[in-house]
C-alpha positions in Angstrom: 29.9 86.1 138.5 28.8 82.3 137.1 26.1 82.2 135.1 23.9 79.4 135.1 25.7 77.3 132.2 29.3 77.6 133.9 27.0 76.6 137.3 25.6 73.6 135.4 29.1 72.4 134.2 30.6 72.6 137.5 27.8 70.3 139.1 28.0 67.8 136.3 32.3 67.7 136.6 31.9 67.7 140.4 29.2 64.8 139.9 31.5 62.9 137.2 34.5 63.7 139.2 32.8 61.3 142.4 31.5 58.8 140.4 35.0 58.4 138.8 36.3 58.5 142.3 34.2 55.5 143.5 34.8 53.4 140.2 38.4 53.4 141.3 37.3 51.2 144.3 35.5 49.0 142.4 38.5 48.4 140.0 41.1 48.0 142.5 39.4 45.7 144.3 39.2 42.7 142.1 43.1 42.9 142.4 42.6 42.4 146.6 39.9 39.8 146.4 42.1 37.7 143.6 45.5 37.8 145.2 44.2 35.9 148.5 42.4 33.4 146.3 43.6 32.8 142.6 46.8 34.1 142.9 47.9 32.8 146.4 46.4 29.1 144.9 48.4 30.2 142.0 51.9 30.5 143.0 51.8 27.4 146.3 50.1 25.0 143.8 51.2 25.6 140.3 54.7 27.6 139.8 56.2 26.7 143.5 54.1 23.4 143.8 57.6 21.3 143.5 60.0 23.7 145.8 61.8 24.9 142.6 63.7 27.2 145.5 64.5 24.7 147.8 61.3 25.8 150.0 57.7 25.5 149.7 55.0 27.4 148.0 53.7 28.8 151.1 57.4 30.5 151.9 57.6 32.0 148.9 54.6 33.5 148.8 55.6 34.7 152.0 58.5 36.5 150.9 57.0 37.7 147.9 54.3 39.7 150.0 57.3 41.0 152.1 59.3 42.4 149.3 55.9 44.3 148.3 55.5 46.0 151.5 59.4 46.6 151.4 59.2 48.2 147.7 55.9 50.2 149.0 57.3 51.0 152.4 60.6 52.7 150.6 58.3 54.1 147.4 55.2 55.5 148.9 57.0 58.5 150.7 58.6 59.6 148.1 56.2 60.0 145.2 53.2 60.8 147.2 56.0 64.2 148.0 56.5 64.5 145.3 52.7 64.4 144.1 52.4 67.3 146.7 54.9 69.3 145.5 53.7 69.1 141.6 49.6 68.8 142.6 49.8 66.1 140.3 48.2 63.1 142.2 46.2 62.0 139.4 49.2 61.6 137.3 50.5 59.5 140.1 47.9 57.8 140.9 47.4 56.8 137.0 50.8 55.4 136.9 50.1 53.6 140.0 47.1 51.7 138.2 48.8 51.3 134.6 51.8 49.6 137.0 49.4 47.3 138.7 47.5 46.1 135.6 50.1 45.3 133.8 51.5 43.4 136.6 48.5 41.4 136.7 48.9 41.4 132.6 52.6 39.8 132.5 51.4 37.6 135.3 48.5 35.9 132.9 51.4 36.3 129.8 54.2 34.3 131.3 55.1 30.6 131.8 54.5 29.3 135.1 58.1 28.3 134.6 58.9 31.6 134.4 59.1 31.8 138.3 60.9 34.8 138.2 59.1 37.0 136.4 56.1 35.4 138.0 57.4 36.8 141.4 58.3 40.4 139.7 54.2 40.4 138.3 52.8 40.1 141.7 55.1 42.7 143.5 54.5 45.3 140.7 50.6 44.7 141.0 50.9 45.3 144.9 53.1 47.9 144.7 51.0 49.3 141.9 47.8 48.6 144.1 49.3 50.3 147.3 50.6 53.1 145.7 46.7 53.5 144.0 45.0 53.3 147.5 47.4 56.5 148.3 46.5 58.6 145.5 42.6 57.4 145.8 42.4 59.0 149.5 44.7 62.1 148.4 42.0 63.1 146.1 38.7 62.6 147.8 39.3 66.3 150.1 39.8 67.8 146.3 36.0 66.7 146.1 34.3 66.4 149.3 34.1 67.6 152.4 32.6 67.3 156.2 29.4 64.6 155.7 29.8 64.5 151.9 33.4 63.1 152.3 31.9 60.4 154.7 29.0 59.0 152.3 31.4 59.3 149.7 34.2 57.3 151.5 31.5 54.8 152.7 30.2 54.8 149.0 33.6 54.0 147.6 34.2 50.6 150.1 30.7 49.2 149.5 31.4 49.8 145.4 35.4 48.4 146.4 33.2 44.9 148.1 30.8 44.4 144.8 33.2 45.2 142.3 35.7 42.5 144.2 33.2 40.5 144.3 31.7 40.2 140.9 35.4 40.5 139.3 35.9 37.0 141.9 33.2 35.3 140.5 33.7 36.0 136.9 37.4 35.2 137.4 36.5 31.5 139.5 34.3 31.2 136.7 37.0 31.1 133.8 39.0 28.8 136.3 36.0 26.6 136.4 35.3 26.6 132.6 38.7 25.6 131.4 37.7 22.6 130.0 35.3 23.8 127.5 37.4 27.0 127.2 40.5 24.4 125.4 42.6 25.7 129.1 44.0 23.5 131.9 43.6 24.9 134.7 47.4 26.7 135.2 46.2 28.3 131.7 42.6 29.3 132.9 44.3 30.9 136.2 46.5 32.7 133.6 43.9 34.1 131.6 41.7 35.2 135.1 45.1 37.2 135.8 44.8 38.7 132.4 40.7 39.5 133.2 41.4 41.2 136.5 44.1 43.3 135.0 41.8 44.5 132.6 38.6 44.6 134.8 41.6 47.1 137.0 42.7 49.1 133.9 39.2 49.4 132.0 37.0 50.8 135.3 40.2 53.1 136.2 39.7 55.3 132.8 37.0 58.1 133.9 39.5 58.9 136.6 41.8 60.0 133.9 38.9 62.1 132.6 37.7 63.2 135.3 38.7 66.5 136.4 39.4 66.8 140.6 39.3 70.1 142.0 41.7 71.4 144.5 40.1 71.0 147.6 37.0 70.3 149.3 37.3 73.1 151.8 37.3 77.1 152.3 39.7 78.7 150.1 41.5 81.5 152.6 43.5 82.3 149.8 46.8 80.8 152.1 49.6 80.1 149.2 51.1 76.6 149.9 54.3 76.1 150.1 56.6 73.3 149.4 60.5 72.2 149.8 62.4 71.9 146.6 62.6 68.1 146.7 60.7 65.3 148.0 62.9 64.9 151.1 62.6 68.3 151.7 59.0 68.1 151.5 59.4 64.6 153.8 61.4 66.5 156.4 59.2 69.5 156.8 56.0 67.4 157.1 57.3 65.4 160.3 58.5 68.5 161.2 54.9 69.7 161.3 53.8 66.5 163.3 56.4 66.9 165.9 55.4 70.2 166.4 58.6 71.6 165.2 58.9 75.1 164.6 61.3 78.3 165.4 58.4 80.4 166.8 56.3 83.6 165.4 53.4 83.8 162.9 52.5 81.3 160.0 51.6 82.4 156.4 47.7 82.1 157.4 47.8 84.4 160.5 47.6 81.8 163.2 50.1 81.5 165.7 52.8 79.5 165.7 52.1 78.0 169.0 48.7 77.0 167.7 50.1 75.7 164.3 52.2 73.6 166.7 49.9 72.1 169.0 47.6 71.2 165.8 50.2 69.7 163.7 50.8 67.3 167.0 47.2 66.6 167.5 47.4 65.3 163.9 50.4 63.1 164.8 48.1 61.5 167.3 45.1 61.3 165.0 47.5 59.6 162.3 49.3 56.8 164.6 45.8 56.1 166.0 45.4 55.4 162.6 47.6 53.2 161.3 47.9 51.5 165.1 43.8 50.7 163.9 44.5 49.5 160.6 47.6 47.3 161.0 45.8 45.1 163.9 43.2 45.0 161.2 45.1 43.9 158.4 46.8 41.4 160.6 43.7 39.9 161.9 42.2 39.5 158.2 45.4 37.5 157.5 45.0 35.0 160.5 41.6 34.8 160.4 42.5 33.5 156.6 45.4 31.2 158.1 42.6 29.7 160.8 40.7 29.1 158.0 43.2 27.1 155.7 45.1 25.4 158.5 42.4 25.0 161.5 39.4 24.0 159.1 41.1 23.2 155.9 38.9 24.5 153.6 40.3 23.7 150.1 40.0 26.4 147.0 36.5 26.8 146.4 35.4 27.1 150.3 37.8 29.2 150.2 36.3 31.8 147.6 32.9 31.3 148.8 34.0 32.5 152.2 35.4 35.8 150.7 32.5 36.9 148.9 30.8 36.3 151.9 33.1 38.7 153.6 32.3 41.1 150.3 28.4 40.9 150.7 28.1 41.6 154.2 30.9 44.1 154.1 29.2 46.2 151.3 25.9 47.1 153.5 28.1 47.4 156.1 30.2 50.3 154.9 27.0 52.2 153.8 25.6 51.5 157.6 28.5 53.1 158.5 29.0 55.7 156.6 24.9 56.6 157.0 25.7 56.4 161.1 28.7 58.9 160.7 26.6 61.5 159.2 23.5 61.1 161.1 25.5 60.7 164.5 28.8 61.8 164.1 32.5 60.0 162.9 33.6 59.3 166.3 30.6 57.2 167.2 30.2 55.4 164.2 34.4 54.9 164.5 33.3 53.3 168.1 30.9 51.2 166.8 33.2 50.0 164.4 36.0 49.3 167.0 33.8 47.7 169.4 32.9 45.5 166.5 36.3 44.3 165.9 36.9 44.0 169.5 34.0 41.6 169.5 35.4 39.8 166.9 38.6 39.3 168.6 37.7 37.8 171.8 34.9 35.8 169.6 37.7 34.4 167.4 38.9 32.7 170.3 36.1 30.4 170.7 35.2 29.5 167.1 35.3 25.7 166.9 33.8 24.5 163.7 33.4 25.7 160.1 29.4 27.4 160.5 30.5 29.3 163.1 33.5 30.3 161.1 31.5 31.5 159.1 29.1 33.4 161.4 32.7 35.2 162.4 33.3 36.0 158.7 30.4 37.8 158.5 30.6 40.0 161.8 33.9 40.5 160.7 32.8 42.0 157.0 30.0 44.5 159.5 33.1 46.3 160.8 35.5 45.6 157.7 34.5 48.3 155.8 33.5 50.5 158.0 36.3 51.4 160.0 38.5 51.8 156.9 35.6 54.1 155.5 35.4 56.2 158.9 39.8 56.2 159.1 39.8 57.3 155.6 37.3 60.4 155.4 38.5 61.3 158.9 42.4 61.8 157.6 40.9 63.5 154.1 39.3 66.2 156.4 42.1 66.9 158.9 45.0 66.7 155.8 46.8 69.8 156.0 46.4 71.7 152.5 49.0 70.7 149.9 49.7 67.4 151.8 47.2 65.3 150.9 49.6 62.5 149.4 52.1 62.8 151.6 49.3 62.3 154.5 48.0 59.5 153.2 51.5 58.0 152.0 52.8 58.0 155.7 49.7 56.6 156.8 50.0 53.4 154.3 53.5 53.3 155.3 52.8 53.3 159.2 50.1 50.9 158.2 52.2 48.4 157.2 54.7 48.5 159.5 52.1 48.3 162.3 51.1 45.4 160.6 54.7 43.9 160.8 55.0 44.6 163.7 51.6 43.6 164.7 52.8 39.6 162.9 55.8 39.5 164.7 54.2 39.5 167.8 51.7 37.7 167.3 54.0 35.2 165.5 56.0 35.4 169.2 53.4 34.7 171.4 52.2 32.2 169.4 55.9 30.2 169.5 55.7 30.9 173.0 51.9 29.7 174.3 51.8 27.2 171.5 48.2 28.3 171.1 47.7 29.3 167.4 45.0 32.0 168.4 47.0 33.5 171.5 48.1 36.3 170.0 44.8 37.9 169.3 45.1 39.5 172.7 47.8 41.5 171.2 46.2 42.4 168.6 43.1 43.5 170.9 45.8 45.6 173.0 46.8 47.6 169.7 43.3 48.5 168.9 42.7 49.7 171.8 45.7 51.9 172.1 45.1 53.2 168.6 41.1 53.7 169.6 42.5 55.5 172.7 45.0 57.6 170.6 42.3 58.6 168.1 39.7 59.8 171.3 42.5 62.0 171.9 41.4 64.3 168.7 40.4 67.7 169.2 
């Protein structure tokens, strides 16, 4: 039996444990909110500014995002198994941060002339970032559970839009000093990169502390077991999705059949998902193109409009996350999704820069919310022992939604000749993944 001391160290781990959890939003963040500012200005106007590759800036860049998603697509299975079948996701996820930071780090440290190592920094740090957003969701079940998992997951975001934000503004604000700082401005840029890396690295370090327990949820006493390797692992959790199995009893008692039509249910829950968040990913990215191409907003306008998006999206989350515990995850996920289909049609009919800007900030409502709600969602339907594998094949599907999701968009764009045209397609996938995820039992 505890006695009141053991009692008192468990609340204050459990207590350190979330707090530690949330930082890691707030660090990772000021990677997101600098690579589609600084870094993206970065790279088209300073290392690729004379087509050193025969192409522009803008291609490069291009490619340089696409080998990221390629290197995270082929990575993320793999090690988040693997995480499973050692329980060590903060080890993994550790390694995922140390990798991003000091891809951020040799990105400040090199020449601009450098190009290829330039390229290399910015792949590590996204690889390093995506492969950290894995490891982040595997843990929160190890910590929370039911309502607590969705104030925590809403907590997290809205900590993820000020950290971003503050880490932006600091960074512009080396940029913008590089005169009295002795810098030109490739220099100051340089030495921003060097500042987020370390603003990622520095706010990352309770999470190594911290100590993450095993699971948020009744302990039956099931034993989990694993494959011997991570394709093993791999193959036997889309086994359980399909629904797979050779019949009989499972290790907990339940029947088979059961264990079958669950593990599809979850299949469902999970392509909803990642149907959800590539349309949303996509339409952040267009939305961003609208604004450079449609409105030309130059670098500056540019930033301003982001932490826009990362003040209005940090009440936001918390909204959200307050609705889904007072009312219940699948409303607040509607609100959310009726949000963005708002946004979509209303994206259609934006015609000059203040009501860009009224769009942007609708936009950051829903942003957070929706990722909150998808995230605490996944954490509490995660079978036990597959937390990282869970949320490893749901960044994985995420992305190649989202390819997919720019490729046709990109097509019926070619085809109409109307730049925003595709956003009906993007409406179509949200609404299949909305319909997928109603589906839940």
């Amino acid at each position: 039996m505890e006695t009141n001391a053991q009692q008192h160290d468990a609340t204050r781990d459990s207590r350190f444990a979330a707090s530690a959890w949330v930082l890691l939003d707030w660090a990772a963040s000021a990677f997101s909110t600098a690579l589609i500012t600084l870094i993206v200005a970065y790279v088209e106007r300073v290392v690729f500014a004379d087509k050193a590759w025969g192409v522009s800036g803008g291609v490069v860049w291009a490619w340089t995002l696409a080998v990221a998603m390629l290197v995270s697509a082929v990575v993320a299975p793999f090690l988040s198994a693997w995480a499973d079948r050692t329980r060590r996701h903060k080890s993994a996820l550790m390694a995922s941060v140390v990798a991003g930071g000091l891809g951020l780090l040799a990105l400040g440290v090199v020449p601009p002339t450098a190009r290829g190592s330039v390229v290399a920094g910015i792949v590590i740090a996204s690889v390093g970032f995506d492969m950290a957003a894995i490891f982040t969701g595997s843990l929160l079940p190890r910590i929370a559970s039911g309502q607590a998992a969705d104030r925590l997951s809403a907590g997290g975001f809205a900590a993820g839009y000020a950290g971003g934000a503050i880490a932006l503004v600091i960074a512009t604000a080396i940029v913008g000093a590089h005169d009295r700082l002795g810098l030109t401005t490739p220099g100051a840029l340089r030495a921003a990169f060097v500042f987020v890396g370390c603003w990622w690295l520095v706010f990352s370090l309770p999470a190594a502390c911290a100590r993450f327990g095993t699971d948020g949820r009744t302990d039956d006493g099931e034993k989990e077991v694993h494959a011997g390797s991570s394709a093993g692992e791999l193959l036997a959790f889309a086994r359980s999705l399909a629904g797979w199995s050779s019949g009989g009893i499972t290790n907990g008692g339940i029947a088979q059949g059961e264990a079958d039509e669950s593990g599809r249910s979850f299949g469902r829950v999970l392509l909803g998902c990642v149907l959800v968040l590539g349309a949303v990913q996509t339409a952040i990215a267009q939305f961003s193109s609208v604004a450079l191409e449609e409105f030309h907003l130059d670098g500056p306008a540019l930033v301003r409009l982001v932490l826009l998006v990362q003040a209005v999206a940090l009440p936001g989350a918390l909204f959200i996350g307050w609705l889904s515990t007072r009312w219940s995850r699948h409303g607040a996920l509607a609100v959310c999704l009726l949000g963005w289909i708002a946004v979509l049609t209303l994206a259609t009919l934006v015609r000059t820069p203040a009501q860009l800007h009224w769009l942007a900030a609708l936009l950051a409502l829903v942003l957070g919310g929706v990722q909150s709600v998808i995230r605490a969602t996944v954490a509490g339907l995660a079978p036990r022992g597959r937390f990282g594998a869970t949320f490893g094949l749901m960044q994985v599907g995420t992305k190649l939604s989202g390819f997919v999701a720019s490729l046709v968009f990109g097509v019926v764009l070619a085809a109409s000749g109307l730049p925003r045209a595709g956003l009906v397609t993007l409406l179509i996938q949200i609404v299949a993944g909305w319909w997928l995820l109603r589906r839940q039992r």
